[in-house]
C-alpha positions as CSV (number, residue, x, y, z in Angstrom):
1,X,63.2,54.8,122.8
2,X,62.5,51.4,123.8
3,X,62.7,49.9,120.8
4,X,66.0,51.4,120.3
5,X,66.9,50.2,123.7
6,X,66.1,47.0,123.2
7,X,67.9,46.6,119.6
8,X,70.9,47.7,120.7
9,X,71.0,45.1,123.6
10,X,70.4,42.7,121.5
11,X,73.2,43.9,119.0
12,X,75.7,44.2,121.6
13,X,77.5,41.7,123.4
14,X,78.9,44.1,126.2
15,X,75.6,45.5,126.9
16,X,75.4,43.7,130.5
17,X,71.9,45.8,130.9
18,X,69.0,47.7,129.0
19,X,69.5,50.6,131.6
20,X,73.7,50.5,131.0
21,X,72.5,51.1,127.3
22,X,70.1,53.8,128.3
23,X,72.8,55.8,130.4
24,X,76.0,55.5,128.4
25,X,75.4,54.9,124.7
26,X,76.7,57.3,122.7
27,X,75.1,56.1,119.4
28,X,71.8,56.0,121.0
29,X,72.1,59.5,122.5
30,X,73.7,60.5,119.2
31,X,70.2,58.9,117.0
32,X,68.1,60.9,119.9
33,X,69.4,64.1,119.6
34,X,69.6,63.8,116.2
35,X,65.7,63.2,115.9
36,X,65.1,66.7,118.3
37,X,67.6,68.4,115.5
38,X,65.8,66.9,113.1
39,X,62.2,68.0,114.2
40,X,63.7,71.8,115.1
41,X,64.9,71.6,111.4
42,X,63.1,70.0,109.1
43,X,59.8,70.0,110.9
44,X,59.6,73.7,112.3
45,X,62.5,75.4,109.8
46,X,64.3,76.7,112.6
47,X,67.3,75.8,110.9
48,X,69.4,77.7,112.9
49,X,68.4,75.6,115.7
50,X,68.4,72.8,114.5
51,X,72.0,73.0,113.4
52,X,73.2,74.2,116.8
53,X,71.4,71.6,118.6
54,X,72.7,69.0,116.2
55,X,76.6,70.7,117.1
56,X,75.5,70.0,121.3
57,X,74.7,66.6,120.2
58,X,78.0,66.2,118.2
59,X,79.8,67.4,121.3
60,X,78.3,65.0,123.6
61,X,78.5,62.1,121.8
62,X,81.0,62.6,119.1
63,X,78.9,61.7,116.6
64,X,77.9,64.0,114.0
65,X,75.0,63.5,112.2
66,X,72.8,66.8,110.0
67,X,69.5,67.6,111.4
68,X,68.4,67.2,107.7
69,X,69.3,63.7,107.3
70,X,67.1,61.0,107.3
71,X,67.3,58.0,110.2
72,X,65.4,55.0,110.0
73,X,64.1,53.1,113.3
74,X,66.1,51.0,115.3
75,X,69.7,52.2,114.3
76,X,72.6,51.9,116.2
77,X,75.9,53.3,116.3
78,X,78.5,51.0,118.4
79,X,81.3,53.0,119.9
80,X,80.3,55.9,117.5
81,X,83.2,58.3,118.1
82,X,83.8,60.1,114.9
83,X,80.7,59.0,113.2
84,X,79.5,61.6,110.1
85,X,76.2,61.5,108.5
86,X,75.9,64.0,105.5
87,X,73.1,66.2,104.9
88,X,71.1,64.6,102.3
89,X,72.3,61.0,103.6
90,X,69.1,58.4,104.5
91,X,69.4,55.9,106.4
92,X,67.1,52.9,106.7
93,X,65.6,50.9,109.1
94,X,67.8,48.3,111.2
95,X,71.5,49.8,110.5
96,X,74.0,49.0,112.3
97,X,77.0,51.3,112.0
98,X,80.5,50.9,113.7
99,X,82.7,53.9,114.7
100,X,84.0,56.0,112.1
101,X,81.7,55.6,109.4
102,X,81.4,58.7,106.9
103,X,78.4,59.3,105.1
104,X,79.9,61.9,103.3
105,X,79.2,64.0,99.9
106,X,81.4,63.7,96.9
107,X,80.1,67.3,95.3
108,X,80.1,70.8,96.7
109,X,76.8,71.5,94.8
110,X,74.1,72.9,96.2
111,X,71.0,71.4,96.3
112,X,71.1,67.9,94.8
113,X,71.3,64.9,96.5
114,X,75.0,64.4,97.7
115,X,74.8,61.7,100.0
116,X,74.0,58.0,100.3
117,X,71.1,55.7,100.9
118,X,71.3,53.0,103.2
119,X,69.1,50.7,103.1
120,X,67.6,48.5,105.4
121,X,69.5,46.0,107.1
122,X,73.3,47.1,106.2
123,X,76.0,46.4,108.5
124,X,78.3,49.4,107.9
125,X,82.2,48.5,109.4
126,X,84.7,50.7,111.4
127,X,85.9,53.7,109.7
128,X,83.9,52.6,106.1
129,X,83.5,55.6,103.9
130,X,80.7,55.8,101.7
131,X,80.9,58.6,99.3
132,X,78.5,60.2,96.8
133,X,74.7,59.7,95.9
134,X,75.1,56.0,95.5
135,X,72.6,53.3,97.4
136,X,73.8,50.7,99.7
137,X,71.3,47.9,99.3
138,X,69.1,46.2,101.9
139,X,71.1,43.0,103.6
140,X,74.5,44.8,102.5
141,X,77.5,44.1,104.6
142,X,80.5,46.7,103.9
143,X,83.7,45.7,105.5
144,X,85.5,47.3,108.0
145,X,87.4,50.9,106.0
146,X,86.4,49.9,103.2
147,X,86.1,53.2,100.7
148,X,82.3,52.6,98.8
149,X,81.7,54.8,95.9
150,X,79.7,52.6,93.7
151,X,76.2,51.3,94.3
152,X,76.0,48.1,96.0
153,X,73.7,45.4,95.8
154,X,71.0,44.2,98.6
155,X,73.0,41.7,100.1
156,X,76.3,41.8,99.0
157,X,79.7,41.4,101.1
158,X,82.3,44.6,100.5
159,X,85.9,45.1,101.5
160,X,88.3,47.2,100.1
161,X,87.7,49.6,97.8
162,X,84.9,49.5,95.7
């Protein structure tokens, strides 16, 4: 938690204190509930409680992210209101994710990997949409609603759609 504490202060200007961050940041509550989800889940396979814990954690925080997805370390979700991360979506190390962001699936098949990678590093914009089981490469920067459903490479700039 203190790591995340401290990466988010240093990622947000506004932050006037690590214990402002510690009360009222809804993308770090969000990432912290998500991990308990995560561990009822993946860890114990009490999927049932794991989704309903993840659905408490949505309506907290307004961030919606499947217990079954993957979060690296230090990631953090500015303003997060209406945040989704998909089931099979990873996420790597060192994101940082603006409000609005979908993770989201392009399939309704069962089973296979329907979500994105993000790798480490990626600055994801407000309300960007990345759709499908593409990878969003280390050092990548995608642009405020921008609409990804290609694979993008580490360190590339992306706006629009792509």
């Amino acid at each position: 938690m203190r790591e995340d504490v401290s990466s988010a202060f240093d990622r947000d200007p506004a932050a006037t204190s690590k214990l402002e961050l510690l009360l009222s940041s809804p993308g770090l509550h969000a990432v912290w509930w998500h991990r308990i989800s995560a561990f009822f889940y993946v860890k114990l396979n009490w999927r049932l409680v794991g989704r309903l814990s993840s659905q408490w954690g949505r309506f907290w925080t307004g961030i919606e992210i499947h217990p079954s997805a993957k979060i690296g370390r230090r990631v953090f979700i500015d303003h997060g209101m209406g945040v989704v991360i998909g089931a099979t979506a990873i996420v790597g190390d060192d994101v940082l994710m603006y409000h609005g962001v979908t993770l989201g699936g392009k399939t309704l098949e069962r089973g296979v990997k329907r979500h994105p990678t993000i790798g480490n590093n990626v600055s994801l914009g407000a309300h960007a949409i990345i759709l499908g089981d593409i990878t969003v490469g280390d050092g990548a920067q995608i642009g405020a609603q921008a609409i990804v459903t290609k694979n993008v490479k580490p360190g590339a700039v992306v706006v629009g759609k792509f």
